[in-house]
C-alpha positions in Angstrom: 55.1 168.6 -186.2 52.0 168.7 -188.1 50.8 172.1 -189.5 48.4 171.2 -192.1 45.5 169.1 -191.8 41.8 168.0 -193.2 39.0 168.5 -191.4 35.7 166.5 -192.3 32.5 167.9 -190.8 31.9 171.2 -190.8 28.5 171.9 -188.8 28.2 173.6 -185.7 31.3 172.3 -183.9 33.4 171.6 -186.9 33.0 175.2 -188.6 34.1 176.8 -185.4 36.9 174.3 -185.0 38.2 175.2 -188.2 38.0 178.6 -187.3 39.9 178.4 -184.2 42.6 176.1 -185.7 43.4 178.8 -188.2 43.0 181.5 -185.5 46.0 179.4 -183.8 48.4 179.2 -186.7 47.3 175.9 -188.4 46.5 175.5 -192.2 43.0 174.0 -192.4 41.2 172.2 -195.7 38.0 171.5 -195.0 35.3 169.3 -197.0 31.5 168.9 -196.0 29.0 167.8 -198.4 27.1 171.4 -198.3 28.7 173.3 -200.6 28.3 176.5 -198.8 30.7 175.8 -196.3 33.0 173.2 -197.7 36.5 173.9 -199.0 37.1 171.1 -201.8 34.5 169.2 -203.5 35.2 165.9 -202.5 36.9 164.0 -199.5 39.9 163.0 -202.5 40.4 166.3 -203.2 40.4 167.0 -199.2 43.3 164.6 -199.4 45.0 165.3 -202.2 45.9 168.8 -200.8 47.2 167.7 -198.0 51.0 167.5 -197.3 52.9 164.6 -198.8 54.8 163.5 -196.1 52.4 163.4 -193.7 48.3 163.9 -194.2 46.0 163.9 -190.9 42.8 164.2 -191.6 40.4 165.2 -188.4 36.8 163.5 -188.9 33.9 165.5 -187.1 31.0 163.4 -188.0 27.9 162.3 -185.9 28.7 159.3 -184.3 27.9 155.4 -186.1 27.6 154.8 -189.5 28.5 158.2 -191.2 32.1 158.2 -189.0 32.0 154.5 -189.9 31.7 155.8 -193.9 34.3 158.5 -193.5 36.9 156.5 -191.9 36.6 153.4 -194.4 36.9 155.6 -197.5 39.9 157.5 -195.6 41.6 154.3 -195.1 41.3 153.5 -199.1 42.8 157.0 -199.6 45.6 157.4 -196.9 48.7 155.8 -196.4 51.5 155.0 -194.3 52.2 157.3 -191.8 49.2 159.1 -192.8 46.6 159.8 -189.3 43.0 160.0 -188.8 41.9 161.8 -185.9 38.2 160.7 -184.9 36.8 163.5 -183.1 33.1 162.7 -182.8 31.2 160.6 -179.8 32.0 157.3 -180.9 31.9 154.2 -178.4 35.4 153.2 -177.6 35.6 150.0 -178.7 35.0 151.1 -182.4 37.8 152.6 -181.4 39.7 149.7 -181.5 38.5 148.0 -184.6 39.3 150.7 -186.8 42.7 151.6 -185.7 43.5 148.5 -186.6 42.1 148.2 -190.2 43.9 151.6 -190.7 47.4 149.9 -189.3 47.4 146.9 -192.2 48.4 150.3 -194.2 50.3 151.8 -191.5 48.1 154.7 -191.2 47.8 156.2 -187.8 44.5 156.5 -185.5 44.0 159.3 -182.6 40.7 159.6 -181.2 39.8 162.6 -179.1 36.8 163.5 -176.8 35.7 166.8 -177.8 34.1 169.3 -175.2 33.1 173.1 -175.4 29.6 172.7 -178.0 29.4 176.1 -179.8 31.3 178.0 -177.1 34.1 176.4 -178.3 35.4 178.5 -181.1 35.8 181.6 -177.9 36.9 179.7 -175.5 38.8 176.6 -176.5 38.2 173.0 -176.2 37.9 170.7 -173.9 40.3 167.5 -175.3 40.7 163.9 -174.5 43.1 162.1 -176.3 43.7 158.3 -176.7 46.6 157.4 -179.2 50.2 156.0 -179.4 53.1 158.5 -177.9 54.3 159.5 -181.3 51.2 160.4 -182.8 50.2 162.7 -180.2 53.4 164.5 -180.0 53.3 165.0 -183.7 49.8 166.1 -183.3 50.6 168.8 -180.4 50.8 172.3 -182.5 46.7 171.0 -183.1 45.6 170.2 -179.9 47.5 173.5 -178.4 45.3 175.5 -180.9 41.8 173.8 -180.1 42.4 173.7 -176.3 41.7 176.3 -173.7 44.5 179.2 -173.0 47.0 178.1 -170.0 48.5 175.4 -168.7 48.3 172.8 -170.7 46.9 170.0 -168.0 44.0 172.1 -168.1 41.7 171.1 -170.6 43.7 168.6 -172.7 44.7 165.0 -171.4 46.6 161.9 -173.1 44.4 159.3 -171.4 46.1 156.7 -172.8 46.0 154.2 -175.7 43.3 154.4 -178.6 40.2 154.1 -177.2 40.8 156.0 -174.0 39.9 159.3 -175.5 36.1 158.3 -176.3 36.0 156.3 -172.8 37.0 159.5 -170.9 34.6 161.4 -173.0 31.9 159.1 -172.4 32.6 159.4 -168.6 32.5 163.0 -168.7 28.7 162.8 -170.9 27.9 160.7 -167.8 28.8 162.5 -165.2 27.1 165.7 -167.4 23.8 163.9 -167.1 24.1 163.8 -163.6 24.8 167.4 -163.1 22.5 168.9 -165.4 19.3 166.6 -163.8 20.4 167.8 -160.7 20.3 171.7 -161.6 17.0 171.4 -163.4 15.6 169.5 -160.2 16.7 172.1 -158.0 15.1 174.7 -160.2 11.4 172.5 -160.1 11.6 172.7 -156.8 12.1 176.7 -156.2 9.7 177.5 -159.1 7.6 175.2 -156.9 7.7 177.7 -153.8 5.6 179.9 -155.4 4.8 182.9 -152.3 8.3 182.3 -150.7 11.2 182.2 -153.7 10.1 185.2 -155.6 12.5 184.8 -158.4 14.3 180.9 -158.8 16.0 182.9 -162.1 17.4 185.3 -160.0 18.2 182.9 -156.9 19.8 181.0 -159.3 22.1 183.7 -160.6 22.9 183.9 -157.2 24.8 180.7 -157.4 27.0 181.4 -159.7 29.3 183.6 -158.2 31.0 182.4 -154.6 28.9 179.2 -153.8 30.0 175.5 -154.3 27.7 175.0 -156.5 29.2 177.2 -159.4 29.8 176.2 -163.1 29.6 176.5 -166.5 26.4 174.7 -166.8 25.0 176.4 -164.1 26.1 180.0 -166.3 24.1 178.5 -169.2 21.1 177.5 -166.6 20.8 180.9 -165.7 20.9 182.2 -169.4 18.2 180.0 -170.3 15.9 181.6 -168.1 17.0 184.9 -168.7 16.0 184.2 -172.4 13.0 182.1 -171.2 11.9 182.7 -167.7 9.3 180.3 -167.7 10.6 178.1 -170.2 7.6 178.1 -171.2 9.0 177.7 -175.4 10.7 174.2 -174.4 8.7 170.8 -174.0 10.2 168.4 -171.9 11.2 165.5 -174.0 15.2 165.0 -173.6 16.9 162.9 -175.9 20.1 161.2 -175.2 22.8 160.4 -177.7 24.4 157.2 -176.5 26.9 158.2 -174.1 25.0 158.6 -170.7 23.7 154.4 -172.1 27.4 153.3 -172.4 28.3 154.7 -169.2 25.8 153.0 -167.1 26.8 149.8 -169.4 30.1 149.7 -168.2 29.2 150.7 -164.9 27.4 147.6 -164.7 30.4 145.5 -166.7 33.0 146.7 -163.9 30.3 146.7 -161.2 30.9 150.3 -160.3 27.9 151.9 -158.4 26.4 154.8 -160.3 23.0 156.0 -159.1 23.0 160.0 -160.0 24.2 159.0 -163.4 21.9 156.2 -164.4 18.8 158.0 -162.3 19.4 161.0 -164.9 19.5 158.8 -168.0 15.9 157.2 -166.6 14.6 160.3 -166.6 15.5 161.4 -170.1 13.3 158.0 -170.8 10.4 159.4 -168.5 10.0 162.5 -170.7 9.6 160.8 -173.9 6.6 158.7 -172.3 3.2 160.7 -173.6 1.9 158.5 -170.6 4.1 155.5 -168.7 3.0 152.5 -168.6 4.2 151.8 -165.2 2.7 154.4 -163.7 -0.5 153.0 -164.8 0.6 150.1 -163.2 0.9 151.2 -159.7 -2.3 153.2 -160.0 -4.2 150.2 -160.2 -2.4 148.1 -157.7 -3.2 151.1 -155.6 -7.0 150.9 -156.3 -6.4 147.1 -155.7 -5.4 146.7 -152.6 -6.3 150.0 -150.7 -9.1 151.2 -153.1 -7.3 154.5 -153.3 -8.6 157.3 -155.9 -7.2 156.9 -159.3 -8.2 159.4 -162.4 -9.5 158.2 -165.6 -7.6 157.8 -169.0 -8.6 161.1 -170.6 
């Protein structure tokens, strides 16, 4: 059972997973290129104080080309036996491709959807885990220290093979999408009732205790506008960071109907459009055909 590992990345997430892993019993080295935070200077020296026998080394990078780094220069330093456990957003089917340029060494790869943002660290982890049987049993003391107190179904899966951890994690962004368009639309519209709904912060706090309705996000809905009633300190551009897009990709691949999800992502395209192009569109074919009022550019 593994008791000592490296853990690459160390920002928001990754500092407060290295916390809670020590917290839970498990021997952390740490390397991040800021030199305030890291614990060894380089990622050789990250390896080189790992356990002989067996080094895994946890990468919590942003997704794409600096996991892609991190990974490759693991694979030169690793060897058989060895893991890597690839803990950021990545699209699945990297997955695939690098577990097996790490298996012409015989070094192990476990990738895991990681849930919880900066709560994390006090609450524990939600953990999706694609990987071969033996890895993940070897890996267990870990996962038990990064995942949420109780049973152990609860908040930690083995979805299956190596790629199935990312895939369930991109589901879950997906379905996230869906859920937070569909609180911030039901806020619109009581902020809307302006004479009738008095308070939508305080309706909305009202949720969150008894209703069907209740959830984490909903918690952190209602402490937004407790810290911003208005949210008056916010613009409304949302960005997306590719997993909302490779849900509705595979949607389409498998055919699988997803309209809440792939309405959300469209929106998060609206709000970065200073003015849409389309909407201009049907203004004039308005004017065109019906000679309906349309206002001027400006």
């Amino acid at each position: 059972m593994v008791s000592h590992i490296g853990l690459v990345g160390l920002g928001k997430m990754g500092n407060n997973m290295r916390a809670r892993l020590r917290q839970g019993g498990i021997e952390v080295t740490g390397y991040d290129p800021r030199p305030e935070v890291t614990d060894v200077a380089t990622l050789a020296d990250l390896v080189a104080a790992l356990p002989a026998d067996r080094r895994v080394v946890w990468v919590m990078v942003p997704a794409g080309e600096p996991t892609r780094a991190v990974v490759s220069e693991l694979g030169g330093l690793l060897s058989e036996g060895d893991i890597v456990i690839e803990g950021g957003n990545s699209h699945y089917v990297e997955d695939q491709t690098r577990a097996e340029e790490l298996a012409a060494n015989g070094v192990g790869y476990v990738d895991v959807g990681v849930s919880g943002g900066v709560w994390g660290l006090e609450n524990g982890y939600g953990l999706m885990v694609g990987g071969a049987d033996s890895d993940i049993e070897a890996l267990m003391p870990v996962f038990d220290a990064l995942r949420p107190e109780g049973p152990r179904e609860e908040g930690f899966v083995h979805a299956g093979p190596v790629g199935a951890g990312h895939f369930a994690k991109m589901v879950h962004n997906g379905i996230e999408y869906g859920l937070m368009h569909a609180y911030a639309e039901g806020y619109e519209l009581l902020a809307a009732k302006e004479g009738l709904i008095a308070d939508p912060h305080a309706t909305m706090k009202a949720w969150t205790r008894g209703t069907v309705v209740r959830s984490w996000l909903l918690d952190l809905m209602v402490r937004a506008l407790e810290e911003d009633p208005k949210l008056a300190q916010l613009d409304d551009w949302v960005a997306d960071s590719g997993e909302g897009r490779w849900t509705v990709e595979e949607a389409i691949s498998l055919a699988v109907p997803l309209p809440v999800i792939s309405s959300s992502l469209f929106a998060r395209f609206a709000s970065r459009q200073e003015q849409s192009p389309a909407m201009k569109a049907v203004a004039a074919l308005r004017q065109q055909f019906g000679g309906h009022a349309v206002k001027s550019a400006g």
